[in-house]
C-alpha positions as CSV (number, residue, x, y, z in Angstrom):
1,X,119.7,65.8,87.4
2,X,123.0,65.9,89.5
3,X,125.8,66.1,87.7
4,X,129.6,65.9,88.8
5,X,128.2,65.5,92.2
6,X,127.0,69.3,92.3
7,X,123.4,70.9,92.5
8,X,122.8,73.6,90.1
9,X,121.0,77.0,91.7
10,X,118.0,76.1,89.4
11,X,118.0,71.9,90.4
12,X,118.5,72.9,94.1
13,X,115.1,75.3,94.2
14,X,113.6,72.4,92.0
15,X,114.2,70.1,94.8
16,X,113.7,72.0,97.5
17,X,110.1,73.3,96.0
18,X,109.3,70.0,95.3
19,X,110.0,68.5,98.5
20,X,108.1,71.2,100.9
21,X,105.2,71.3,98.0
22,X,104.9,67.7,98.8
23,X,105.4,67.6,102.4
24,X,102.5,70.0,103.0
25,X,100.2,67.6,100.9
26,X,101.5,64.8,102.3
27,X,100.3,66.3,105.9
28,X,96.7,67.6,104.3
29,X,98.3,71.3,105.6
30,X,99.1,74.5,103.2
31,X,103.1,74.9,103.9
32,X,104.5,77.0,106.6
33,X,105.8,79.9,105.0
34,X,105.5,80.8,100.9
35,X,108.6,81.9,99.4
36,X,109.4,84.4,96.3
37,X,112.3,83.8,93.9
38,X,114.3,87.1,92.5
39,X,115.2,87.0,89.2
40,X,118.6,88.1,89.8
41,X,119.4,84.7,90.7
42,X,119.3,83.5,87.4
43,X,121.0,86.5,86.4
44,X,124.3,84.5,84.1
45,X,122.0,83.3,81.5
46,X,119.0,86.3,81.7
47,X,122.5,88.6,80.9
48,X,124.1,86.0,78.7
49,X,121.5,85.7,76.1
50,X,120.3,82.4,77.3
51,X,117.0,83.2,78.3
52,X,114.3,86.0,78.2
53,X,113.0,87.9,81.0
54,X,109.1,86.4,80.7
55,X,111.1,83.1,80.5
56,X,111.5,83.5,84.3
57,X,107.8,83.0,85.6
58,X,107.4,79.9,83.6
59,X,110.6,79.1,85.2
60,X,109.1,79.9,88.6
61,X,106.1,77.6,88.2
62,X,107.9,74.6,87.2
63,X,109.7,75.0,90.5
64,X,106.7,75.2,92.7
65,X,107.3,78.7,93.1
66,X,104.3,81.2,92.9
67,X,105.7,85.0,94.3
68,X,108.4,86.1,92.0
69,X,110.8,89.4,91.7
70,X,111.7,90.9,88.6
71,X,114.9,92.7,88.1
72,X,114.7,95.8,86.3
């Protein structure tokens, strides 16, 4: 998951998600605040051909992440 001793943007929200998802279970509480992920931070491989934009909310999901922001 790490590599070269560097978080990626996308590994980092993984994380992150992951750890407040399971701290808020872990406590039998919904979390403190819900947050919403624009796609403009993935924007290098949206623009680079990498990925599509409907890509994105699956993307989202995976990361815990319900609320999402679309670039247009």
């Amino acid at each position: 998951m790490i590599s070269e001793g560097a978080y990626t943007r996308r590994e980092f929200l993984a994380t992150t998600a992951g750890a407040f998802a399971m701290a808020g279970i872990a406590q039998g509480q919904q979390p403190l605040y819900k947050i919403s992920l624009a796609e403009w931070s993935i924007n290098k491989p949206l623009f680079g051909g990498q990925m599509q934009h409907l890509d994105f909310a699956k993307i989202a999901k995976g990361a815990g992440i319900d609320a999402i922001e679309y670039v247009n």
